[in-house]
Structure formats: structure tokens, C-alpha cells
C-alpha positions in Angstrom: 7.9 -40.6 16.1 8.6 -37.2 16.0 5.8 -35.0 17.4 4.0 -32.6 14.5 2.5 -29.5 16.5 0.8 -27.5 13.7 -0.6 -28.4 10.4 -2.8 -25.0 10.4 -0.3 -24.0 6.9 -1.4 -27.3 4.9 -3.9 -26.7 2.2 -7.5 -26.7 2.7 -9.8 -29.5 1.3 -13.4 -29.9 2.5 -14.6 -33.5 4.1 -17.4 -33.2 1.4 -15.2 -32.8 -1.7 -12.9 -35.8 0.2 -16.0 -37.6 0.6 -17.0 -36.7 -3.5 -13.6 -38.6 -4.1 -13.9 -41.4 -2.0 -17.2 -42.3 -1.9 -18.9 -44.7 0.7 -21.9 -46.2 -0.3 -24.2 -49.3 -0.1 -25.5 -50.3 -3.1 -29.5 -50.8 -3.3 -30.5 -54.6 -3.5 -32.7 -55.3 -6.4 -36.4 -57.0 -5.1 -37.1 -59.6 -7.6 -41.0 -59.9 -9.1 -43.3 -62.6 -7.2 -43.2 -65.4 -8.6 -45.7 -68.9 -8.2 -44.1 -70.9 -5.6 -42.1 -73.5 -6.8 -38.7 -75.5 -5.6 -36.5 -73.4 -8.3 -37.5 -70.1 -6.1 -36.6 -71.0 -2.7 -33.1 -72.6 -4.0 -32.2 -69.2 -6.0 -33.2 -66.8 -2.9 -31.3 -69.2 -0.9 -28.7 -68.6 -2.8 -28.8 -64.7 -3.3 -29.0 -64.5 0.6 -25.6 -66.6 0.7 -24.5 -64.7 -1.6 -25.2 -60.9 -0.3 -23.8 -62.3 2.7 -20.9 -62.9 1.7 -20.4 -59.6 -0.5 -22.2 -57.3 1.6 -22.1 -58.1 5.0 -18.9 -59.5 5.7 -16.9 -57.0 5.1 -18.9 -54.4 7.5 -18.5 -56.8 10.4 -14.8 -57.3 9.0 -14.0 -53.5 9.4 -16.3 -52.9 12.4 -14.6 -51.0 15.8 -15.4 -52.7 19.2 -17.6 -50.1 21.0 -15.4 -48.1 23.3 -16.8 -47.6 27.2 -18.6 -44.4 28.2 -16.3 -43.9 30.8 -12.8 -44.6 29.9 -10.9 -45.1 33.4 -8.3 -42.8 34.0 -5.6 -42.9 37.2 -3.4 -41.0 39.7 0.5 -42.0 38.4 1.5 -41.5 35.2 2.4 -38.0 33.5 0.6 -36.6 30.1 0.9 -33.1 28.0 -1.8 -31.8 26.0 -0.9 -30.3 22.6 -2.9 -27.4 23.3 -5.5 -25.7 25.6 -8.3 -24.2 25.3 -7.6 -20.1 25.0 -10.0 -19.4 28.0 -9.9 -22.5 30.2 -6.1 -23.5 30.9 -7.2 -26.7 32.3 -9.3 -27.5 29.1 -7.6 -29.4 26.1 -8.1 -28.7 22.7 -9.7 -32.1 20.6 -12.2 -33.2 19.0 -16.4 -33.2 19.0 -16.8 -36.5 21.3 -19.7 -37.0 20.2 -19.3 -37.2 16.7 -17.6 -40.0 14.9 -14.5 -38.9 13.7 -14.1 -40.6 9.8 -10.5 -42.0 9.5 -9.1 -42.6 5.8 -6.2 -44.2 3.8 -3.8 -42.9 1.1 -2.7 -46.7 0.1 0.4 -45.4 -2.3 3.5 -46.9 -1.1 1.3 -48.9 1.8 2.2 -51.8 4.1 -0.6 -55.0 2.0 -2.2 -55.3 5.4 -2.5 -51.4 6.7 -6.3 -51.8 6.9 -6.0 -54.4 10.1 -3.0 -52.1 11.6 -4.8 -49.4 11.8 -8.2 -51.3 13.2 -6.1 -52.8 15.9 -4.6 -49.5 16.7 -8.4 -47.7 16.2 -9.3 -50.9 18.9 -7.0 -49.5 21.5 -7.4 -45.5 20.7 -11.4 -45.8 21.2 -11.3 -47.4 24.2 -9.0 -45.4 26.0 -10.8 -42.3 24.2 -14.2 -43.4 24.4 -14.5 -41.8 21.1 -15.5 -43.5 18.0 -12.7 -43.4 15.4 -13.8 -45.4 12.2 -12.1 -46.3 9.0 -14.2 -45.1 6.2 -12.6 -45.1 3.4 -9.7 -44.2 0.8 -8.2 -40.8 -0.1 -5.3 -39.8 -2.8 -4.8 -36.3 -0.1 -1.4 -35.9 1.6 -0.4 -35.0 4.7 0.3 -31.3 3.1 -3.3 -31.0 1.7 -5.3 -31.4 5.2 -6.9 -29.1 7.1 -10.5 -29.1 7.3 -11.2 -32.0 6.4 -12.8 -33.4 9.8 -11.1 -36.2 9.1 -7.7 -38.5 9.9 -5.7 -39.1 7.1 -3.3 -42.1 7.1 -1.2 -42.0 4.8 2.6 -43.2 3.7 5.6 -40.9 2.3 9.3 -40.8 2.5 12.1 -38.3 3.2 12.7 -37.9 -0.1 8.8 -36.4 -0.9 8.6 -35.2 2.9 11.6 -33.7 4.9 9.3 -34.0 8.2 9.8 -36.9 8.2 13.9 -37.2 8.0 14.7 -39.2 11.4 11.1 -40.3 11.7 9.2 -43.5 11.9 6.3 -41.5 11.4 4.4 -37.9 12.4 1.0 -37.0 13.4 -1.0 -34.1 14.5 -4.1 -31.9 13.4 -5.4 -28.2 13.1 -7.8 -26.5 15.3 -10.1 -23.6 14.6 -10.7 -20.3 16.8 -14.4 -21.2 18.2 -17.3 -18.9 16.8 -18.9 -17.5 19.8 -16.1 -16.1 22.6 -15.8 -18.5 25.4 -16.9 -21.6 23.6 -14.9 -24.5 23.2 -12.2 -24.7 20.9 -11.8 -28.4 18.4 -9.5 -29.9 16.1 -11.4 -30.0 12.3 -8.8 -32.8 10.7 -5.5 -34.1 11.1 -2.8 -36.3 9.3 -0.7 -39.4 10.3 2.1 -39.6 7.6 4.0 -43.3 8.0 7.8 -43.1 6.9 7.3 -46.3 4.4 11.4 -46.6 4.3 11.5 -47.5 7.8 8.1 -48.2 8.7 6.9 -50.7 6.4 9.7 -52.9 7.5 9.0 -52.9 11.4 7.2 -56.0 12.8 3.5 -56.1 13.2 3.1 -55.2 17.0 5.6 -52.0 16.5 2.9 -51.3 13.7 0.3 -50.9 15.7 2.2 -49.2 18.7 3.7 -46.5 16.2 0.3 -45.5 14.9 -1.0 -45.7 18.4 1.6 -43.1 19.3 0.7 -41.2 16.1 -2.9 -41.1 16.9 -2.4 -39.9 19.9 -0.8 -36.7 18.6 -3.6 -36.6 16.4 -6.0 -36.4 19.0 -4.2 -33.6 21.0 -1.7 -35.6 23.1 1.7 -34.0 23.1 4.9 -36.2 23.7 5.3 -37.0 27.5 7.6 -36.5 29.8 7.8 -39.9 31.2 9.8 -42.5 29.7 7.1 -45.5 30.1 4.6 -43.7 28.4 3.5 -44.9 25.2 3.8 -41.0 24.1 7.4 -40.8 25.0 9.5 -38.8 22.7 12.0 -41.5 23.4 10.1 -44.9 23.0 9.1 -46.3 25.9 10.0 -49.8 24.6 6.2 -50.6 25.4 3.8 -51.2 22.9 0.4 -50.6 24.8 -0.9 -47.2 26.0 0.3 -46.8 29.8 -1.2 -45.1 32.8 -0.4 -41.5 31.9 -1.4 -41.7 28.2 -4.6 -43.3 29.5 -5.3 -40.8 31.6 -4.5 -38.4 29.0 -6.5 -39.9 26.4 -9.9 -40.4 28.3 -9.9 -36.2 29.3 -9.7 -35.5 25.2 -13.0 -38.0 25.0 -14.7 -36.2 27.8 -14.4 -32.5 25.9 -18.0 -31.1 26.2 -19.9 -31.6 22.8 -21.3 -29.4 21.0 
């Protein structure tokens, strides 16, 4: 899980022409014309209701991220590095907008058949230590080479062969900031990438999964790798497979960023 600091080279791709690509839309329902009241009428909205319900619905609350708390709870042990801080507040982190949803989306070549519940369990755990509100949104054919602006996290799967980052890695993660407008304002991340080695990866057991893009996510939000050897953001692996009291700590001060 080798850490990846800076993905400010990659190419630049806009999340509107991702979005063009990948579109996410509910489909208009139809009203059907009045009708005189009969038995065959009830029966066949009875059904249609079932119906949309089944098509339309489900999958929403399927794919739907528990609310994180306002005030994720942070503590005094532990140890933590941020990836970077902010140019004119050295106690400041760089991350993202907390208060905007931050889209999270899927290259599916060469993916694990059940990656979609991975990565909500792992979104689960990341926006409730965050506070944040990650949320999968959708597919993408991008790479971890062509993000930048997006303001987006792309998921997605490669191998050594394609991707030499990732030679002695499970997997790598980070993002790219920009230099704030106005001098003195805060500085965020605008997208970032978490690329999935599928040669070692897809063959790890469920709960490592989640715990490697955990980790991954975490350098995607602006953690760093951390010193101490508990920590789910060890460089080592901590042999844990839940965020522990320094990466909590860590991750509720990059959802507590002012907004802007």
C-alpha cells in the first residue's frame, strides 16, 4: 500500500466531461391517462408500483451511505501525518470541500465481481470517521494517469505490467491540490485516484478488501502513512483491519477543513 504523494503530472479531465461519459440519471415515469374506474386499473397500477419499486428504488437504497456524524470523535493517543499543509497555516491540512459531496467512481476493467459492496463498506467506515459524505456515483473508463481535476475519486484496477507504481504494491492512492485563488485562503484537493493492483489484490479475502481501500482512501483524503505501527495507515500494515485511534483522529481534522 505504497503511499502516492503527487498526482499533479497526470492529465487533466473535467468532472463535467467525466460526468458526459458516465452519466447518472433517473429516468422520468410516464403518467398514464385517466381512466373510468374499474378492477383492471387498480390491479395494473398495483402492479407498475411493484414494479418501479423494484427497478427504481431498490437499487438507491442498495447503494445508499449511512449518514456520517457531524462530529466525528477524535482522541489523545495515537500518531497521524498529513500529506500536506496548508502554505500559510502549518497546522492546517490540505483536503477536501467538507461540505460538498465528494462523487466517487469505478473503472470495472479487470475488477473484483463484487467491488461495488467493497468499496461501500469501506465508504461506511471513511464517512464516519471523516464526517464527509463520500458517494459512489457511477462508472468511468479514466485511469489513474488521466486525473486531475476531476473533483472526483477514481477507483480503479491495473497491474505492474500497465503501471510500474504499482510494482510491490497492493494498491496506491492519493490526489492533487490546487494553489487557492485569493492569498490566504484555504487550499483543497480537486480529484484523486485509488489504483487496485488486480494481480494481488483481487485475490485477498474480503475483509483485507475493504481494509486496503480504507488505507487507500485515506491517502486520498490527505492522510500520509503513519508512523505508528497500529495504525490502519501504517506503511507497514498494522495487521488491523479497522481505522485506529491515530488515523481517527487524523481523519476527523480533514472533515472539519473550513468550507468554502
Amino acid at each position: 500500500m505504497r503511499l502516492e504523494q503527487d498526482l499533479d503530472r497526470l492529465g487533466q479531465e473535467s468532472l463535467e466531461e467525466l460526468m458526459e461519459r458516465t452519466p447518472y440519471r433517473v429516468q422520468p415515469i410516464a403518467r398514464a391517462p385517466r381512466r373510468r374506474l374499474s378492477l383492471r386499473g387498480p390491479l395494473l397500477v398495483l402492479l407498475a408500483i411493484v414494479l418501479a419499486g423494484f427497478f427504481i428504488v431498490r437499487p438507491f437504497s442498495y447503494h445508499a451511505v449511512a449518514t456520517a456524524p457531524v462530529h466525528p470523535q477524535m482522541y489523545s493517543d495515537g500518531t497521524y501525518v498529513f500529506m500536506k499543509m496548508q502554505p500559510n497555516n502549518p497546522v492546517l491540512p490540505v483536503g477536501y470541500n467538507p461540505c460538498l459531496k465528494l462523487p466517487v467512481v469505478i473503472n470495472f476493467a479487470g475488477a473484483t465481481p463484487d467491488i461495488r459492496d467493497t468499496l461501500a463498506q469501506a465508504l461506511r467506515e471513511v464517512n464516519a470517521a471523516t464526517g464527509m459524505h463520500l458517494e459512489y456515483v457511477g462508472t468511468s473508463q479514466l485511469h489513474r494517469r488521466d486525473v486531475r481535476n476531476t473533483g472526483s475519486i477514481l477507483v480503479s484496477f491495473d497491474s505492474v505490467a500497465s503501471d510500474d507504481v504499482l510494482d510491490g504494491a497492493a494498491a496506491v492512492g492519493g490526489s492533487s491540490s490546487y494553489d487557492a485563488a485569493v492569498a490566504g485562503s484555504t487550499q483543497y484537493y480537486v480529484g484523486g485516484a485509488v489504483t487496485l493492483n488486480r494481480d494481488a489484490f483481487n485475490g485477498y479475502p474480503r475483509d483485507l478488501q475493504v481494509a486496503i481501500l480504507m488505507h487507500e482512501l485515506g491517502h486520498a483524503l490527505g492522510l500520509a502513512h503513519a508512523p505508528g505501527e497500529h495504525e490502519l495507515m501504517s506503511a507497514h500494515g498494522s495487521g488491523s483491519y479497522h481505522f485506529q485511534h491515530g488515523d481517527l483522529t487524523g481523519l476527523a481534522k480533514l472533515g472539519q477543513l473550513p468550507c468554502q
